[in-house]
C-alpha positions as CSV (number, residue, x, y, z in Angstrom):
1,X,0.0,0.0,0.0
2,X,1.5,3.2,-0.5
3,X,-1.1,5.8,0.8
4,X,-3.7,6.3,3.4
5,X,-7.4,7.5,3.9
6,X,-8.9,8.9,6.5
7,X,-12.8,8.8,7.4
8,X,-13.7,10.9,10.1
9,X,-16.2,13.7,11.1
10,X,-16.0,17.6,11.9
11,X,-16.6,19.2,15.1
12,X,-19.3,21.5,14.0
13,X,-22.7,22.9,16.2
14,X,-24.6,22.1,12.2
15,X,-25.7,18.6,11.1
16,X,-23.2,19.2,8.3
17,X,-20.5,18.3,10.4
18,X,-21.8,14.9,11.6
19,X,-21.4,13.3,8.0
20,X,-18.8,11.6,6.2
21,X,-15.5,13.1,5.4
22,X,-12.4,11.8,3.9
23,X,-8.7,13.1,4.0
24,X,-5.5,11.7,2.3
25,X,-1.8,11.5,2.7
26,X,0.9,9.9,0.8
27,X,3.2,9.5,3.7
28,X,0.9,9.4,6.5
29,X,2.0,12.7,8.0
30,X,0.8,15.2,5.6
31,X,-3.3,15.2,4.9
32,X,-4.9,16.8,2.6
33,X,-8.9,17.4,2.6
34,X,-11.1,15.5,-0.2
35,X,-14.3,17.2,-1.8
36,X,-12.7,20.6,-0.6
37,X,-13.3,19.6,3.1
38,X,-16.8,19.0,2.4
39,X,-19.0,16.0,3.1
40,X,-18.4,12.8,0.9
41,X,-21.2,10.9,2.1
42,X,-24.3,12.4,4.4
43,X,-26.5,10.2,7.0
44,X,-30.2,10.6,5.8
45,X,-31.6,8.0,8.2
46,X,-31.9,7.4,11.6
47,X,-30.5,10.5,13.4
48,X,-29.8,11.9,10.4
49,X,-25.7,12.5,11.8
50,X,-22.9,10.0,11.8
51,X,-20.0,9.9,14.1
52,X,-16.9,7.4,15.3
53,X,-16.4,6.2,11.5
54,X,-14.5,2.8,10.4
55,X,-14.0,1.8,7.6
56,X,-12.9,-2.0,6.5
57,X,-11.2,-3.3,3.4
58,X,-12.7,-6.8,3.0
59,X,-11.3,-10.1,1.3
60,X,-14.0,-9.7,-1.5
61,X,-12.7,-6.8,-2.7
62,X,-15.6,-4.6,-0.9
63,X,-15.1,-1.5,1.5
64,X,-17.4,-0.9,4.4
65,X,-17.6,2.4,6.3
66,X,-19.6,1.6,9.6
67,X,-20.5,4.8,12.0
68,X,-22.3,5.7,15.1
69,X,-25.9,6.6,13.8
70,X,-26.1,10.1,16.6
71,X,-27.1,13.5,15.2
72,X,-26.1,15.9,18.0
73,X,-27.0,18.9,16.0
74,X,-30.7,17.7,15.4
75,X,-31.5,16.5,18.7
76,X,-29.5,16.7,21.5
77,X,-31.3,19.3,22.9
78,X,-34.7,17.9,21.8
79,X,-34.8,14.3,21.5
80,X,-32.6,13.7,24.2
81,X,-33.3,16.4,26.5
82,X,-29.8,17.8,26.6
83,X,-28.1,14.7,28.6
84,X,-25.2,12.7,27.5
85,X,-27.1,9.5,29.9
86,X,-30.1,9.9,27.8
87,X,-28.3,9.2,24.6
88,X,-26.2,6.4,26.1
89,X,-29.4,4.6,27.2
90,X,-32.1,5.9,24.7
91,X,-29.8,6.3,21.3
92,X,-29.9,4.3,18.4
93,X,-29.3,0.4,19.0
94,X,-28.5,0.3,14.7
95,X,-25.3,1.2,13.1
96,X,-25.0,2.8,9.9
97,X,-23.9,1.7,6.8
98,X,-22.2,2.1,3.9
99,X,-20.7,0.0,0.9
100,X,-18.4,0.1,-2.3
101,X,-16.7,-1.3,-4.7
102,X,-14.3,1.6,-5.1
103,X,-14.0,3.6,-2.3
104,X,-15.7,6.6,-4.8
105,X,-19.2,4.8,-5.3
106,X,-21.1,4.5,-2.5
107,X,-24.3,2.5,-1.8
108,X,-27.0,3.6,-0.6
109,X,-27.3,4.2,3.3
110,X,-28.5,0.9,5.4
111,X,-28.9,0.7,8.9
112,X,-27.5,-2.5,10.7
113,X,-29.8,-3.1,13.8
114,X,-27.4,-5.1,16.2
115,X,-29.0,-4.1,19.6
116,X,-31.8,-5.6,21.0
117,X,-33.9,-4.2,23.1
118,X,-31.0,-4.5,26.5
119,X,-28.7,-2.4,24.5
120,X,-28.0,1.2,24.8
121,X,-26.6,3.5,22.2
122,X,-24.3,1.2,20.0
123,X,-21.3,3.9,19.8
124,X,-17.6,3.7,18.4
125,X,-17.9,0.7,16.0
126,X,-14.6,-0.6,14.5
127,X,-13.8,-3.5,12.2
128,X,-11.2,-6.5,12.3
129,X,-10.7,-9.5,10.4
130,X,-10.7,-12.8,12.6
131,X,-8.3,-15.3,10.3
132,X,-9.2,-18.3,12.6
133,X,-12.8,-18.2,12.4
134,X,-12.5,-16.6,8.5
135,X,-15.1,-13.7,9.8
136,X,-15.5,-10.2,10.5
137,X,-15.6,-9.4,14.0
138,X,-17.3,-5.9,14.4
139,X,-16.8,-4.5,18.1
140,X,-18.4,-1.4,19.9
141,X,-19.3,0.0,23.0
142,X,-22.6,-0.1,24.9
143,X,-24.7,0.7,28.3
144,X,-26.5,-2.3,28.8
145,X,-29.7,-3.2,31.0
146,X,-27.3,-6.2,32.8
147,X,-25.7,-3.3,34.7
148,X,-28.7,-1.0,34.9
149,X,-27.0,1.1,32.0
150,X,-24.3,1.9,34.5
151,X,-20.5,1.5,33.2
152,X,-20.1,0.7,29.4
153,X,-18.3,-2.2,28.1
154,X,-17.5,-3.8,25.1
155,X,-19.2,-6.0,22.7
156,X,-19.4,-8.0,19.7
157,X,-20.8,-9.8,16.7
158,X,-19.4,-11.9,13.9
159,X,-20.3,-11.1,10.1
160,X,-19.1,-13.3,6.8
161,X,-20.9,-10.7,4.1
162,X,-22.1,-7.6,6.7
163,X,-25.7,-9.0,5.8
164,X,-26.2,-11.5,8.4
165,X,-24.5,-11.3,12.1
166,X,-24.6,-13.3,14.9
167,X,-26.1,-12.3,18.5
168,X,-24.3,-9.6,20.0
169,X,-21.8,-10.6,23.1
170,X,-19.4,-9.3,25.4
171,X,-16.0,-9.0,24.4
172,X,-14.6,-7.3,28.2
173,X,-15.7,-5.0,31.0
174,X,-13.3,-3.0,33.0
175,X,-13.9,-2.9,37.1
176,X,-14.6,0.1,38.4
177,X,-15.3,2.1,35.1
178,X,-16.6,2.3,31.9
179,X,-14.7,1.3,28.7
180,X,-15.2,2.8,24.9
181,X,-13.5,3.3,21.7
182,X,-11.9,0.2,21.3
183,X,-9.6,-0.5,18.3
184,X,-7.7,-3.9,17.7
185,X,-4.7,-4.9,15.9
186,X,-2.8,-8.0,14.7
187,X,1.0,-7.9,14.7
188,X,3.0,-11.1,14.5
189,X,0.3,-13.2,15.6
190,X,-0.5,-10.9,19.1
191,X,-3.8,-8.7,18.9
192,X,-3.2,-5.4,20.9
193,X,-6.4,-3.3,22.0
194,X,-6.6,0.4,22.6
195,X,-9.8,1.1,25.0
196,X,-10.5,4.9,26.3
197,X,-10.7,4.1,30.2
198,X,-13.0,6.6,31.7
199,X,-11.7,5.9,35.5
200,X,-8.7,4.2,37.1
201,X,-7.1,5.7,34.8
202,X,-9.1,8.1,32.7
203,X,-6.9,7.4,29.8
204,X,-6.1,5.8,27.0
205,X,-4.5,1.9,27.6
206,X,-3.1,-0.4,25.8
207,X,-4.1,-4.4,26.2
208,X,-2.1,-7.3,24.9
209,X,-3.6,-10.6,23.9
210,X,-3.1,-14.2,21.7
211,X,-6.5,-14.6,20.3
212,X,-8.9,-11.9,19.4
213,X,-11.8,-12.5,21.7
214,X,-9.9,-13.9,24.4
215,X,-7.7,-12.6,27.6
216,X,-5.6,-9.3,27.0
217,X,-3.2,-7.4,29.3
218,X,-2.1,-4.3,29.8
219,X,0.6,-2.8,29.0
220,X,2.0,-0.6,31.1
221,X,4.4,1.6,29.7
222,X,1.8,2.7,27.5
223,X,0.2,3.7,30.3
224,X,3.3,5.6,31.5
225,X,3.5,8.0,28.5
226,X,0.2,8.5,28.6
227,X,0.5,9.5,32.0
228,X,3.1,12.2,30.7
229,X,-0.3,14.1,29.0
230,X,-1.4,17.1,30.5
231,X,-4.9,16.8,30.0
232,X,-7.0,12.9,30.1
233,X,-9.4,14.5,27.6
234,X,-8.3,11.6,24.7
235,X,-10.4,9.4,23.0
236,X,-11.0,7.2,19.7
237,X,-7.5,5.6,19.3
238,X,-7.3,5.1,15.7
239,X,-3.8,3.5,15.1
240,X,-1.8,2.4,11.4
241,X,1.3,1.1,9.9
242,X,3.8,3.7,8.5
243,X,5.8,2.6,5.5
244,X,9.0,2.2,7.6
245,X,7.3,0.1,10.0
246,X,6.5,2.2,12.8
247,X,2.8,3.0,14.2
248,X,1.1,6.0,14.4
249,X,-1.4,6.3,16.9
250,X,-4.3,9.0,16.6
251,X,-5.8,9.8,19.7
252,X,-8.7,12.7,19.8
253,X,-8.4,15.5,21.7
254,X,-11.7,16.8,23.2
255,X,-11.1,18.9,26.1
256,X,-12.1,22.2,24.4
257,X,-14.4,24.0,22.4
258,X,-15.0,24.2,18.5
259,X,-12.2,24.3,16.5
260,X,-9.2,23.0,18.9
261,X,-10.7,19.9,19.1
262,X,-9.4,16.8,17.1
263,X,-7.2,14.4,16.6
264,X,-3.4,14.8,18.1
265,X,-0.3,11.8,16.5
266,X,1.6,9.7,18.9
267,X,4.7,7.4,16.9
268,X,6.3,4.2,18.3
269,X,9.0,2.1,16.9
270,X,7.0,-1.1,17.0
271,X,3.0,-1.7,18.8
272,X,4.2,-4.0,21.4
273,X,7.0,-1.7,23.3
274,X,3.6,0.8,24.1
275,X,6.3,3.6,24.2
276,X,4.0,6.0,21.7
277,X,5.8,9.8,21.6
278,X,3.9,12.8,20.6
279,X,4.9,14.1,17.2
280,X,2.9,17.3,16.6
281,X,5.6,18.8,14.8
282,X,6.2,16.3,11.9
283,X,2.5,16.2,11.0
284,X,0.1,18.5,9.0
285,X,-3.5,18.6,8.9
286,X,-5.7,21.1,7.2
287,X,-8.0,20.9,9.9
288,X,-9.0,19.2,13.6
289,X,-10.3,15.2,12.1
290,X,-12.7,13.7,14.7
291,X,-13.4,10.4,15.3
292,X,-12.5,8.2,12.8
293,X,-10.1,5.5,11.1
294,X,-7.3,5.3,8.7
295,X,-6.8,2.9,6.0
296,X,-3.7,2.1,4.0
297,X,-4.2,2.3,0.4
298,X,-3.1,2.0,-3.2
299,X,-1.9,4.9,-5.6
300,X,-4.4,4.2,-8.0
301,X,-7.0,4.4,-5.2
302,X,-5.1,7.4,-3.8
303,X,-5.6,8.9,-7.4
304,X,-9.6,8.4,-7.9
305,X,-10.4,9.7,-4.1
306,X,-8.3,12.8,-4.9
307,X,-11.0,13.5,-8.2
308,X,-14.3,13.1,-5.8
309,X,-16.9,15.7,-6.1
310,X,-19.7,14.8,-4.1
């Protein structure tokens, strides 16, 4: 692969913001916008807003782009009354979306209802191929009636063709707090999951593990540089291969208003040594991504994104 895309959403008060948006680099560290930094593809069911994209290059050939279905701008203050709880209990138990052939011609928008009637909000989907079971394990996190909608964990279901999925289950739970965002990797046969811990710590970590949907432990000098922050306002961990081997890890930084808000690069040497270092200075972005996910690909795909006008 020699280039990568980036699907994410603004930080905008407007339901233009809570829509699709790609971005592209060449190397990884400079991004450019697509569609001159306007939406690619826009959420009209549902809430009508899509957040916490992924998108998924499958072994068909197909591309996926899954996404919170949560339009803040149309009804946080109405539908949900103004309260964060009432959307993590009350919002949408469906995902939303999205296939190609491509990567520029998009289907039409379906909803994927996942949740049953236990579930909260299904938030932060992300995507990873299990080559044991020869399956798509899709992951997110949820508030769910076995807890009283307390602390959120994470949870599961398995999809050959992203038509048909099995029941939902959990995939962990975190004592003492709730757990979101979670992102897995494979590396030389180890999975390595990045969780937002809301408490004990209120941070990002960094779990180790030798089968995808088995036991994982933390790494701790992960932990340790991201102890080194000065704010625990970081969330979505989106994390990719450079070309020369090391990782970047994306980790979004919410802890102000409007415009300062987005996502902030963190570079190891290899996943498992956890010691990611801020690196500000050696990227460029043409604005603050939110939540999203990066995926490596080709020149000629690099080539026909760039030429979108949606």
């Amino acid at each position: 692969m020699d280039a990568y895309l980036f699907v994410h959403f603004k930080e905008k008060k407007t339901p233009d913001g809570e829509q699709v948006y790609f971005a592209l680099s060449k190397d990884g560290f400079n991004w450019e916008p697509v569609n001159d930094g306007l939406p690619v593809l826009w959420s009209k069911l549902g809430d009508e807003g899509v957040r916490d994209h992924t998108i998924v290059r499958t072994r068909s050939g197909k591309f996926y782009i899954l996404a919170t279905d949560l339009g803040l701008a149309n009804g946080f203050d109405t539908k949900y009354r103004g309260n964060w709880e009432n959307i993590g209990r009350e919002g949408s138990k469906c995902l939303s979306l999205w296939e190609s052939d491509d990567l520029v011609n998009w289907s039409e928008q379906r909803m994927i209802p996942l949740g049953d009637e236990d579930f909260g909000c299904l938030w932060a989907p992300d995507v990873i191929y299990d080559h044991r079971n020869e399956d798509y394990v899709i992951h997110w996190s949820s508030a769910h009636a076995s807890n009283n909608y307390g602390h959120k964990a994470i949870y599961y279901t398995r999809t050959k063709d992203f038509e048909s999925f099995t029941a939902p289950q959990m995939l962990c739970r975190k004592d003492g707090s709730g757990i979101i965002d979670s992102a897995i990797y494979e590396e030389n046969g180890l999975f390595y999951r990045f969780l937002k811990s809301e408490a004990d710590p209120a941070s990002i970590i960094l779990q180790k593990g030798k089968t995808l949907t088995g036991e994982y432990t933390r790494i701790e000098a992960f932990e340790a540089e991201m102890a080194k922050l000065e704010s625990t306002a970081y969330e979505a961990p989106t994390a990719f291969k450079l070309a020369d081997g090391r990782w970047c890890l994306m980790l979004d930084f919410y802890g102000v208003q409007g415009e300062g808000q987005g996502y902030v690069p963190f570079i190891a040497d290899d996943i498992d040594s956890g010691l990611f270092i801020r690196s500000d200075a050696s990227f460029n972005f043409p604005y603050r991504f939110k939540h999203g996910t990066v995926l490596s690909i080709t020149s000629e795909e690099y080539e026909r994104i760039l030429r979108i006008k949606a």
